[in-house]
C-alpha positions as protocol buffer text, in pm:
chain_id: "A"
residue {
  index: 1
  type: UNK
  ca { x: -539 y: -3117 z: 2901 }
}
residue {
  index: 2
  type: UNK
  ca { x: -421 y: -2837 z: 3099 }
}
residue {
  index: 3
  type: UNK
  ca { x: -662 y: -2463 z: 3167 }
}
residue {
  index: 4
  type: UNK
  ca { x: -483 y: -2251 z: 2884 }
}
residue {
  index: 5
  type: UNK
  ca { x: -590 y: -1927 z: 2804 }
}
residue {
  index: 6
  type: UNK
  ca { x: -496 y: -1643 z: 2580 }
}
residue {
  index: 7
  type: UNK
  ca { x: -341 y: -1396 z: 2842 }
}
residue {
  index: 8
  type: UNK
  ca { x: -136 y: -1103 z: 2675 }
}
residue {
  index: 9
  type: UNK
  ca { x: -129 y: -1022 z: 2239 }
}
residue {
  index: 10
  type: UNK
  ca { x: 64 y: -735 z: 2108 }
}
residue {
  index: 11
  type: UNK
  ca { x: -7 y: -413 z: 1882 }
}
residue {
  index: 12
  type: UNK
  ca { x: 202 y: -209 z: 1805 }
}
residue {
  index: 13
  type: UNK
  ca { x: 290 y: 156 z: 1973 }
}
residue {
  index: 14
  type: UNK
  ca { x: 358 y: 455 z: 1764 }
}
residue {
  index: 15
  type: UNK
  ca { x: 254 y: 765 z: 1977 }
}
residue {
  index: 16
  type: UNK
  ca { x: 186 y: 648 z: 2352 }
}
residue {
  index: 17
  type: UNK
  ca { x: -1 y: 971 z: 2419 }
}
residue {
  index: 18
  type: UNK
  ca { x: -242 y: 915 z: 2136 }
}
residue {
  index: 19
  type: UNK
  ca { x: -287 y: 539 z: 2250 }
}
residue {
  index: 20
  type: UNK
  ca { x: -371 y: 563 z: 2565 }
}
residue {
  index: 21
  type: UNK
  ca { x: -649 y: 813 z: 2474 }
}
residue {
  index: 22
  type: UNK
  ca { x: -753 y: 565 z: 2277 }
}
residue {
  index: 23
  type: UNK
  ca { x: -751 y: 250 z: 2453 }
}
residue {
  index: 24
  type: UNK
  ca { x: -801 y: 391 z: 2821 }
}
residue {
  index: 25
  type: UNK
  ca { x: -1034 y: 707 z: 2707 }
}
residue {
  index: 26
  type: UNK
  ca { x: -1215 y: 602 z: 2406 }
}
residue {
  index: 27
  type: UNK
  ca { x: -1239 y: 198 z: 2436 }
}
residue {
  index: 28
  type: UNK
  ca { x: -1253 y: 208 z: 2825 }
}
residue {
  index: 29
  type: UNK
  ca { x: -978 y: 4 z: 2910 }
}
residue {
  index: 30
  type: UNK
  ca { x: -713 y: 34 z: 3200 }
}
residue {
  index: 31
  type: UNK
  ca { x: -347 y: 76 z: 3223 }
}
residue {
  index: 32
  type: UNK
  ca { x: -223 y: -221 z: 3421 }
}
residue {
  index: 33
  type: UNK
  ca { x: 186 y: -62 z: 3351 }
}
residue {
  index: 34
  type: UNK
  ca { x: 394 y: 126 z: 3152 }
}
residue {
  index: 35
  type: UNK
  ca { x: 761 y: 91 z: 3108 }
}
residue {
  index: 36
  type: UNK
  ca { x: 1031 y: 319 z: 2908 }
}
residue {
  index: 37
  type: UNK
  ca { x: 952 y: 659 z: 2823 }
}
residue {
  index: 38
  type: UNK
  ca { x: 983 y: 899 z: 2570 }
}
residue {
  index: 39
  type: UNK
  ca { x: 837 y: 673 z: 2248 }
}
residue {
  index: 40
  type: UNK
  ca { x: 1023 y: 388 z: 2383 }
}
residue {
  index: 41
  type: UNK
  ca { x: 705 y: 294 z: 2588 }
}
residue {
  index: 42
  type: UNK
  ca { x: 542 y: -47 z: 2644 }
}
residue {
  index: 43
  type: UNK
  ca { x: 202 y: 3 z: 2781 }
}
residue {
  index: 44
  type: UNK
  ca { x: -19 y: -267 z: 2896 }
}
residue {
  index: 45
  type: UNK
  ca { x: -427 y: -219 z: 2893 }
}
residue {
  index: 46
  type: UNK
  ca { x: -707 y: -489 z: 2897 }
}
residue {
  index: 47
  type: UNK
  ca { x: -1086 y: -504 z: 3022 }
}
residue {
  index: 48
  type: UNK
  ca { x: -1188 y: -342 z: 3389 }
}
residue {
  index: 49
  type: UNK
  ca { x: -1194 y: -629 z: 3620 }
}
residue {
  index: 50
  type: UNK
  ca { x: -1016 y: -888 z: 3387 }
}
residue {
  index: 51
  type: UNK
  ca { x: -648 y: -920 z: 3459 }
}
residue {
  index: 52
  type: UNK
  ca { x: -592 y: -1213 z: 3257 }
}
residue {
  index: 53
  type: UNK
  ca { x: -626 y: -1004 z: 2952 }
}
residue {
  index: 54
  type: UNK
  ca { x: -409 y: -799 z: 2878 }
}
residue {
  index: 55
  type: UNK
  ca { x: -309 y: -630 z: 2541 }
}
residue {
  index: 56
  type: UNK
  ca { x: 87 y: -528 z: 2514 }
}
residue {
  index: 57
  type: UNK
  ca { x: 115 y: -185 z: 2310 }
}
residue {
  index: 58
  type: UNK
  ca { x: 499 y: -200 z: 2185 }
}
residue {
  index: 59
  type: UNK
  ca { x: 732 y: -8 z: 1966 }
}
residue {
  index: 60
  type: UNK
  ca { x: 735 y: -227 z: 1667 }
}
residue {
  index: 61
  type: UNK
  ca { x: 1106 y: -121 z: 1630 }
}
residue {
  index: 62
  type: UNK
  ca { x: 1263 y: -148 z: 1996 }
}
residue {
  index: 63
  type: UNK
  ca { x: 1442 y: -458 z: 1815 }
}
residue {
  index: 64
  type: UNK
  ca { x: 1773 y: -326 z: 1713 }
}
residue {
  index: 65
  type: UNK
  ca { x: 1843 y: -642 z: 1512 }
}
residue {
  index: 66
  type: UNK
  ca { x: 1506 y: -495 z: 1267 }
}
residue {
  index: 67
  type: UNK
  ca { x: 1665 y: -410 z: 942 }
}
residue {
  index: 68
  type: UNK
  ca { x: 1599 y: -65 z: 737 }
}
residue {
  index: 69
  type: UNK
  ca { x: 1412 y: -285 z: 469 }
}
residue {
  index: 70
  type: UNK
  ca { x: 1177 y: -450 z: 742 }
}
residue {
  index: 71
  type: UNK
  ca { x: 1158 y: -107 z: 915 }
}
residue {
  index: 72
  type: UNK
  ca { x: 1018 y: -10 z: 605 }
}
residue {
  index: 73
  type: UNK
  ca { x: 778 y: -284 z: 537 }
}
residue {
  index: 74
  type: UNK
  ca { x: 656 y: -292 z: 897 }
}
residue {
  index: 75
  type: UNK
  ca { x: 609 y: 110 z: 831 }
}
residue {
  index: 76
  type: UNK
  ca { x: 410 y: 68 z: 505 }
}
residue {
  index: 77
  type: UNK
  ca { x: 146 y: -209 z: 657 }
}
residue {
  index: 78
  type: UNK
  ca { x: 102 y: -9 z: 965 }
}
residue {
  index: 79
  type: UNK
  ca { x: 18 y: 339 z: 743 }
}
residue {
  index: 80
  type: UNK
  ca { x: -229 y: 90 z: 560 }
}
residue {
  index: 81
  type: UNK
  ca { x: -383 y: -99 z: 861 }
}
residue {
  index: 82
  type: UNK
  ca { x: -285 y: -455 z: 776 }
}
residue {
  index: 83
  type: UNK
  ca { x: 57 y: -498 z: 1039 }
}
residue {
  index: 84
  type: UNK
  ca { x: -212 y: -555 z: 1347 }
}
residue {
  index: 85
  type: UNK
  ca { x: -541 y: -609 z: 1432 }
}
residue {
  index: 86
  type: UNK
  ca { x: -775 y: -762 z: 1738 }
}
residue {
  index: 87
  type: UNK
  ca { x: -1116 y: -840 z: 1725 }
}
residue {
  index: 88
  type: UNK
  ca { x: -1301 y: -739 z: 2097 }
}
residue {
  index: 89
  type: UNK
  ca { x: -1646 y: -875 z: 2205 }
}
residue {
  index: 90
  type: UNK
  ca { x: -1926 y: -687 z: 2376 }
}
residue {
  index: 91
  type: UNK
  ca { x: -2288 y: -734 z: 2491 }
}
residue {
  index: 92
  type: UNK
  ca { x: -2391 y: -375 z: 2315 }
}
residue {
  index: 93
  type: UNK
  ca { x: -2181 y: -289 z: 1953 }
}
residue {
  index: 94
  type: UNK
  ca { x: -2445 y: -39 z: 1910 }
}
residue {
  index: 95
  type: UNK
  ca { x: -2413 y: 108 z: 2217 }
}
residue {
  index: 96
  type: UNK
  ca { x: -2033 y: 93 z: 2239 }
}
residue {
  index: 97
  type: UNK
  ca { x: -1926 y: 226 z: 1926 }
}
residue {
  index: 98
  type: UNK
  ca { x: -2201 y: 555 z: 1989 }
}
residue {
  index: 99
  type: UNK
  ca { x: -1968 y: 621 z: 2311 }
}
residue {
  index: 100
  type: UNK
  ca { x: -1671 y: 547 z: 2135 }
}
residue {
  index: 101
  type: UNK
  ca { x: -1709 y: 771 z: 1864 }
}
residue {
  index: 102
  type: UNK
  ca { x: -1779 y: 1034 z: 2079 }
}
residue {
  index: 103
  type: UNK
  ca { x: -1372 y: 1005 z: 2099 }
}
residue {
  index: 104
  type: UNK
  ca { x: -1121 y: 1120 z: 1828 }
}
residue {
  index: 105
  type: UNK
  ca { x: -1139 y: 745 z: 1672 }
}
residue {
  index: 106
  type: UNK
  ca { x: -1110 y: 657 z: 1293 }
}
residue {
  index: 107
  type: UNK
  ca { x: -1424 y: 462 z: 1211 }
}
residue {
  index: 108
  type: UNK
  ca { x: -1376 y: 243 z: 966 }
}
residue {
  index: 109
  type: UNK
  ca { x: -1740 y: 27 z: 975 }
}
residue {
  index: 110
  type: UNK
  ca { x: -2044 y: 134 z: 1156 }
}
residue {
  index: 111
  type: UNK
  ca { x: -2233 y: -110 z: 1305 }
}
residue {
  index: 112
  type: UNK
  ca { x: -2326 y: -352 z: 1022 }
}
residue {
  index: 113
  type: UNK
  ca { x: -2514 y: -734 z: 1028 }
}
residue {
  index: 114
  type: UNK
  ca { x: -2279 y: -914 z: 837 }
}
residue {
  index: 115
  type: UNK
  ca { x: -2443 y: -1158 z: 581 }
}
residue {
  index: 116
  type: UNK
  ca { x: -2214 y: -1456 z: 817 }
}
residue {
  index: 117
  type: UNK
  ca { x: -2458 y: -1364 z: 1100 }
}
residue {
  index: 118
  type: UNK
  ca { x: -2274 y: -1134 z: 1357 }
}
residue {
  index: 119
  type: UNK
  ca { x: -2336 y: -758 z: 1403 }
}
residue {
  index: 120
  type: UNK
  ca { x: -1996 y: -584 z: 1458 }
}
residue {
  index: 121
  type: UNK
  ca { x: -1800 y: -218 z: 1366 }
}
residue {
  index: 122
  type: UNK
  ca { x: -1430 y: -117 z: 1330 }
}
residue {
  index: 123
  type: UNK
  ca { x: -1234 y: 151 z: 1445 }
}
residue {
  index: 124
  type: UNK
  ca { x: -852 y: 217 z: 1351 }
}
residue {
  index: 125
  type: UNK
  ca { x: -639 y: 255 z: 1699 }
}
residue {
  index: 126
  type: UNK
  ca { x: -315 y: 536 z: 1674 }
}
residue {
  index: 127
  type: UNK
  ca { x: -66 y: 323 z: 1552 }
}
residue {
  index: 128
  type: UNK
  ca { x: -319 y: 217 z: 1239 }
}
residue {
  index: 129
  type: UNK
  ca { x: -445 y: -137 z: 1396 }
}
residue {
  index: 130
  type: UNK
  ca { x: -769 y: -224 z: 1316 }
}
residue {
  index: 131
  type: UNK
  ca { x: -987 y: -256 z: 1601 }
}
residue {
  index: 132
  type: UNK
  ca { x: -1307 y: -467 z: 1524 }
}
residue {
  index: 133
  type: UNK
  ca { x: -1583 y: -499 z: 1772 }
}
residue {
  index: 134
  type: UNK
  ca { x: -1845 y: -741 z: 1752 }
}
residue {
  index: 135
  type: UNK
  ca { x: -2165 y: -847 z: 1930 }
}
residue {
  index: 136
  type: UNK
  ca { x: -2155 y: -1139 z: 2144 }
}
């Protein structure tokens, strides 16, 4: 069996201004690159001091074989947080989602210990993803 890890998932990018507040301000992660410009940006972020994660924020329509009826669908689950989602780990929720919510974030759960036996929260990044965070 060969070391394989998970290096790089995507979310989508609607407003690259608003996501980079979010991911480098509010959830303290850092810009490894960004590409494009205008709203045709594809920004890369993951952990301080782990390079083999990375997250890929994309334009969910840079694809210019994406029909107007898949536009629309893709537009419709993003607007209702269901088109992406990531679940992140820290040593702290409590801790982490009092300094993130010091940020303009959309919470959807505080804190909670779920009846399954792990204590997480949720935020909602720019582009709609939901953004859970649980204890590890």
């Amino acid at each position: 069996m060969t070391n394989m890890t998970i290096h790089t998932t995507a979310l989508p990018l609607v407003d690259p201004e608003a996501s980079l507040a979010f991911w480098r301000d509010a959830i303290g992660f850092e810009v490894r690159s960004e590409v494009g410009q205008g709203e045709m940006r594809w920004i890369t972020v993951g952990p301080v001091g782990k390079p083999d994660t990375c997250i890929l924020l994309s334009p969910p329509f840079a694809d210019p074989g994406i029909t107007e009826s898949e536009r629309a669908a893709v537009s419709e689950m993003m607007a209702k947080g269901t088109y992406g989602w990531i679940l992140l780990a820290s040593d702290d929720v409590d801790a982490d989602f009092a300094r993130i919510q010091q940020h303009d974030v959309e919470v959807i759960q505080e804190p909670t210990d779920q009846p399954y036996g792990v204590r997480d929260c949720a935020f909602r990044d720019p582009a709609g993803s939901t953004v859970r965070l649980r204890q590890v």
